[in-house]
C-alpha positions in Angstrom: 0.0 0.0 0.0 1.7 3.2 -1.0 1.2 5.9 2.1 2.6 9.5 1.9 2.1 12.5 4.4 0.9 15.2 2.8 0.1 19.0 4.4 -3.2 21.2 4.0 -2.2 24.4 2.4 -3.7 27.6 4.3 -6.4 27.8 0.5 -7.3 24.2 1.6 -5.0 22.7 -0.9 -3.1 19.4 -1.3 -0.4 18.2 -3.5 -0.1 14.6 -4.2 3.3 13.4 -4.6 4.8 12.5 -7.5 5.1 8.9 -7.1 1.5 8.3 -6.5 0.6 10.9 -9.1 2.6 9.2 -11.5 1.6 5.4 -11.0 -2.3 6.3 -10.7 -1.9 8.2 -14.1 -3.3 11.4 -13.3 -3.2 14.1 -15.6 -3.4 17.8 -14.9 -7.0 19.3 -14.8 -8.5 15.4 -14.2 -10.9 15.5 -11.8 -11.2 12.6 -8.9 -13.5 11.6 -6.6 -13.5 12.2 -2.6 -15.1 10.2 0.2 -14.9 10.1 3.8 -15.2 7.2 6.1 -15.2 8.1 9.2 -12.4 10.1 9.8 -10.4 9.2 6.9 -10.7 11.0 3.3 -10.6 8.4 0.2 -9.6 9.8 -2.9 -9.0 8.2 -6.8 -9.0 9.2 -10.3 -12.1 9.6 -11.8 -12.7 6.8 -14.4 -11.7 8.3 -18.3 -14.4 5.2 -19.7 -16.8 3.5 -18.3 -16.5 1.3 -21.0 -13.0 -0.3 -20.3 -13.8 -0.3 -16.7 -16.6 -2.6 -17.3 -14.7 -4.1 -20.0 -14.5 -8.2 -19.3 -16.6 -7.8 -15.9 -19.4 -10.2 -17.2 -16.8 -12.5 -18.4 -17.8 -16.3 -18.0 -21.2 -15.5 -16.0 -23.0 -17.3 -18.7 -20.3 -19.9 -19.7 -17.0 -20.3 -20.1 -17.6 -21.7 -23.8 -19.4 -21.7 -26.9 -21.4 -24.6 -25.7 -21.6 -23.7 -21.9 -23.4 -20.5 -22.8 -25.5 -22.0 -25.9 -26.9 -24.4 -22.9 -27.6 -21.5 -21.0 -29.4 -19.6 -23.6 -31.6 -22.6 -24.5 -32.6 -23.5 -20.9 -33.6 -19.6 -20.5 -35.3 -19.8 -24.1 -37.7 -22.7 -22.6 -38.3 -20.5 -19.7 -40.2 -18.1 -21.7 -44.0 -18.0 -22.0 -45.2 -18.7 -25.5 -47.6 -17.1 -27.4 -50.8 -18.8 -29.3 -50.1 -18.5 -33.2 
């Protein structure tokens, strides 16, 4: 866990050091998030794309093949109600 001690400037500012700038790859003007818990403040980078953060998240929830997941489909297919032609 990377820690660093930082000081409050008198404007309410704080500088994050380099290190921790530099391997969370924050960029000038980005904005990021702030929680508190309790007494401690959370902070990290706001995410650039949701779309490659969900990226791969739903990976193998259905299947981890072709045929896992065509099983899965066709036992949900025969869930469905079917309508009078």
């Amino acid at each position: 866990m990377d820690q660093a001690i930082i000081k409050v400037s008198s404007k309410r500012q704080i500088t994050i050091p380099a290190a921790i700038y530099k391997k969370l790859g924050i960029q000038p003007g980005q904005k990021l998030f702030l929680e508190v818990h309790g007494d401690k403040l959370i902070i990290w980078p706001k995410t650039k794309s949701y779309t490659e953060l969900l990226a791969g998240s739903l990976k193998d929830i259905y299947g981890q093949t072709k045929e896992e997941i065509d099983v899965y489909v066709r036992k949900e297919r025969e869930t469905w109600e079917k309508t009078p032609s």
